[in-house]
N, C-alpha and C positions, 0 to 999 in steps of 0.2 A: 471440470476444474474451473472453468469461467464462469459457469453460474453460482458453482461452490463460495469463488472467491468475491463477488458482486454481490451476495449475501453479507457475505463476513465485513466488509467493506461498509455497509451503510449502519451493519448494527454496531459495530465497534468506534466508529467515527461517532455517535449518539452518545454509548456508554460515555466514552473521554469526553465529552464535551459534560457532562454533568458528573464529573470526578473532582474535586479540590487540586487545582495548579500544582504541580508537585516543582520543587526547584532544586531538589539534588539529583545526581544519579541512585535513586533506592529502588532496588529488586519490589522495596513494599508496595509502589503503584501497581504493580501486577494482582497483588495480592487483594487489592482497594477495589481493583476495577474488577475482581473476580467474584466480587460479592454481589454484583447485579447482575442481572439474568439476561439482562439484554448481551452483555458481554460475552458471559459464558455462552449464548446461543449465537455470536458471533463468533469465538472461539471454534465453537464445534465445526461451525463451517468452512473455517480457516482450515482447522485439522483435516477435513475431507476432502479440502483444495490441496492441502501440502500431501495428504497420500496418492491423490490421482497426479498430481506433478509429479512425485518422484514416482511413482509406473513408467509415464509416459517419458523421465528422460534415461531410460532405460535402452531406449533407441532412439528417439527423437533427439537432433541439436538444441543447444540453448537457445540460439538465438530464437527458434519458436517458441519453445515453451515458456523462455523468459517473457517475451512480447504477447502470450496469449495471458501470462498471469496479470499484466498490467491491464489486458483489455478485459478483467471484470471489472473495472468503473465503470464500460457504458452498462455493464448489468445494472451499479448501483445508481446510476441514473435512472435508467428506466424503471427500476424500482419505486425511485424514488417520486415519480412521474406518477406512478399506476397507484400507489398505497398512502404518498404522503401532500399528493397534489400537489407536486413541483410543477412549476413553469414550465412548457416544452415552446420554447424557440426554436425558430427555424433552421438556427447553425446549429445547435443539437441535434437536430433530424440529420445535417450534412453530415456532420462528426461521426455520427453512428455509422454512418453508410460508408465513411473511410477504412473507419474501425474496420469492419466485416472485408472491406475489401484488401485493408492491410492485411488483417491474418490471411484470408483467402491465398494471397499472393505469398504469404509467408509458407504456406501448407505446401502450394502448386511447386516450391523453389527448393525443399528441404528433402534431404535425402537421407532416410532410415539409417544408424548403423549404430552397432554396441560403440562403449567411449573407451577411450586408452585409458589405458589405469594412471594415476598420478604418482610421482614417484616423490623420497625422504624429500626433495629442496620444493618440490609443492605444496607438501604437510606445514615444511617449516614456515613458510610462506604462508598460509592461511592459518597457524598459529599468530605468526606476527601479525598476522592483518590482524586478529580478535585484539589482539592489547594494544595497539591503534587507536582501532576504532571506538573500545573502551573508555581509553584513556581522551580521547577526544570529544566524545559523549560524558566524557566527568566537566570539562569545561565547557562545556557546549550547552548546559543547561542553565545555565543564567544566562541565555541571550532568551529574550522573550519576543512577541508579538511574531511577526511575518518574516522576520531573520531569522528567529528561531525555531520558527517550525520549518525553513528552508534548511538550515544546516541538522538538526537535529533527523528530520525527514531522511536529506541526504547522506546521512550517519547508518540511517535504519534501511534503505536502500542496499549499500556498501554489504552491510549484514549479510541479507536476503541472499545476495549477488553470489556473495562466499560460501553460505550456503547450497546454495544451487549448485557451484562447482562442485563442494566435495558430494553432492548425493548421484552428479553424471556417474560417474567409473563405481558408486557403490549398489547403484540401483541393478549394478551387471553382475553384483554378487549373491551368486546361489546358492550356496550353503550357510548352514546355520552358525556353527561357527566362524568361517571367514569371516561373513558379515560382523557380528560384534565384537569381533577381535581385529575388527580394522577401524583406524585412530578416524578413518573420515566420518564416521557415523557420530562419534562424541565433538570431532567441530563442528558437522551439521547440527546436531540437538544444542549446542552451545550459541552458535551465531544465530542463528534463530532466535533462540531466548533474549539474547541483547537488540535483536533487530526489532523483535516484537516491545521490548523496553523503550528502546529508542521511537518509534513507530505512539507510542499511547503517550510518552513525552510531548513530542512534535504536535499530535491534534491537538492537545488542553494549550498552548500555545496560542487558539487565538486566530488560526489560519488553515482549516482543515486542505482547501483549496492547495497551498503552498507545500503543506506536508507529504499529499497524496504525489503530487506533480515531483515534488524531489527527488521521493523513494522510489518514483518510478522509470525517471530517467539513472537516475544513481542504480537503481538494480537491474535493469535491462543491458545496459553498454558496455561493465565489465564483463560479464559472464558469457555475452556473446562473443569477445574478443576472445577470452580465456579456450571458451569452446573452440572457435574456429583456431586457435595457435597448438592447444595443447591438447585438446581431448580428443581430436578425430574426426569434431561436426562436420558433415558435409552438407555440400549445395549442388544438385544437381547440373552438368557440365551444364556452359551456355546460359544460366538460369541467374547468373550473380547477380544482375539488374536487378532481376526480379525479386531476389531477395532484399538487396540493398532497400529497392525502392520499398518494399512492404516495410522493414525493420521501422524505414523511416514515418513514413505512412503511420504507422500503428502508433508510435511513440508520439509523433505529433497530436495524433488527435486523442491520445489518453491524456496527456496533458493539457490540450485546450480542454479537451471534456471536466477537464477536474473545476472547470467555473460553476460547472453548472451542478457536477455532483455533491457537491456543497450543501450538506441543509439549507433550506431555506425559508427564513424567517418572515411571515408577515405580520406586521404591526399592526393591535387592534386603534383604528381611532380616539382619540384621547374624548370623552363623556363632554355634552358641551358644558360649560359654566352657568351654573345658578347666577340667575339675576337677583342682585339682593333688594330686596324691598325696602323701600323708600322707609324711614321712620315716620311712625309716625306725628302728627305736629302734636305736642303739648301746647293747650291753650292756660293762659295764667288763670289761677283760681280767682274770683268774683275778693274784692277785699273787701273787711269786716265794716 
């Protein structure tokens, strides 16, 4: 799932950057960014990240799985290191090694177990979230540059987050029936949609950097809360530190890390300037 999403990540952040600025809320940007290939093969890998996450929160708490889906940017860094000949600094080399040691401590703290099912006033709840978050995402797209891709990011964050909730308690549903006859699978396929609109808004913005860094604190800290109050995640007795400390750990350094998973542009030297040749002197013609 972290390589899944560390893929999708560096191609999708590409596509949007060479998409036409979109400044309404229109479903059509989707539809824009789905005509390059680069996209669609980000796409795809999104989709293989969003099926191996909802497997895994099938038993696993949010609070890991949320903070392992934020930790493919150090994939799209190092990608972006190995294929596109990004800069590798040396607080990049730190970061990454946080990275691994936040999930690490995340894995070591979490404790297996099916989620509580959600009940009517949690549906209504993550209804209301979606016309929310909508409805805030309709004005939220006229703020442009690095404001906008921070609110617009953190809008598409919110999304994901909801998402993630309602697929905890559906990923524990077995039957073929149940499953599509229960309302959490149409807010999951819904918040998604608008988190993934919100989400290709925020990068054409101007600030991939700000976008990635929003969505990630924004989608990681609800759903760990949601988890730990309402779904049943546990943490191994004794182990809360060690959770706490990774939660923070991981989130920290996906967010530092978003400096550097940033395309990054090098400027060809500008050609030097032609020296222009002196005119040359006209002497007067000899008179008659």
């Amino acid at each position: 799932m972290i390589l899944a999403y560390g893929v999708a990540n560096l191609l999708q952040s590409a596509a949007a950057a060479r998409t036409t600025v979109h400044h309404t809320f229109d479903p059509s940007l989707l539809v824009r960014l789905a005509g390059q290939r680069t996209y669609l093969l980000g796409l795809g890998c999104q989709v293989l990240g969003f099926v191996l996450a909802f497997l895994a929160r099938g038993d696993l708490p949010l609070f890991l799985v949320q903070a392992s889906v934020a930790a493919g940017l150090g994939v799209t860094a190092v990608l972006g290191v190995v294929f596109l000949k990004w800069s590798l600094p040396a607080a990049e080399v730190v970061l990454l090694v946080l990275l691994m040691v936040g999930i690490a401590a995340l894995v070591k703290s979490a404790q297996p177990a099916p989620a509580r099912p959600l009940g009517a006033a949690a549906i209504i709840g993550l209804t209301l979230a979606l016309l929310v978050i909508g409805g805030l995402g309709y004005f939220a797209v006229r703020l442009q540059g690095a404001l906008g891709s921070v609110v617009l990011g953190s809008l598409a964050g919110v999304g994901f987050s909801a998402a993630a909730i309602a697929a905890r308690p559906l990923a524990n549903e077995h039957s073929a029936v149940g499953f599509f006859a229960n309302p959490l699978l149409y807010l999951l396929v819904v918040h998604s949609l608008v988190g993934q609109l919100l989400l290709g808004l925020a990068m054409q913005r101007g600030s991939t950097t700000a976008a990635v860094a929003a969505m990630d604190a924004a989608g990681a800290v609800p759903a760990a809360i949601v988890g730990l109050l309402l779904l049943g995640d546990r943490i191994e007795p004794g182990k809360e530190w060690l959770a706490g400390l990774g939660f923070v750990v991981t989130l920290a350094a996906v967010i530092a890390l978003t400096r550097y998973a940033e395309p990054q542009h090098h400027a060809a030297p500008a050609p030097p300037e032609r020296r222009r040749e002196p005119a040359p002197l006209r002497t007067p013609s000899p008179s008659r």
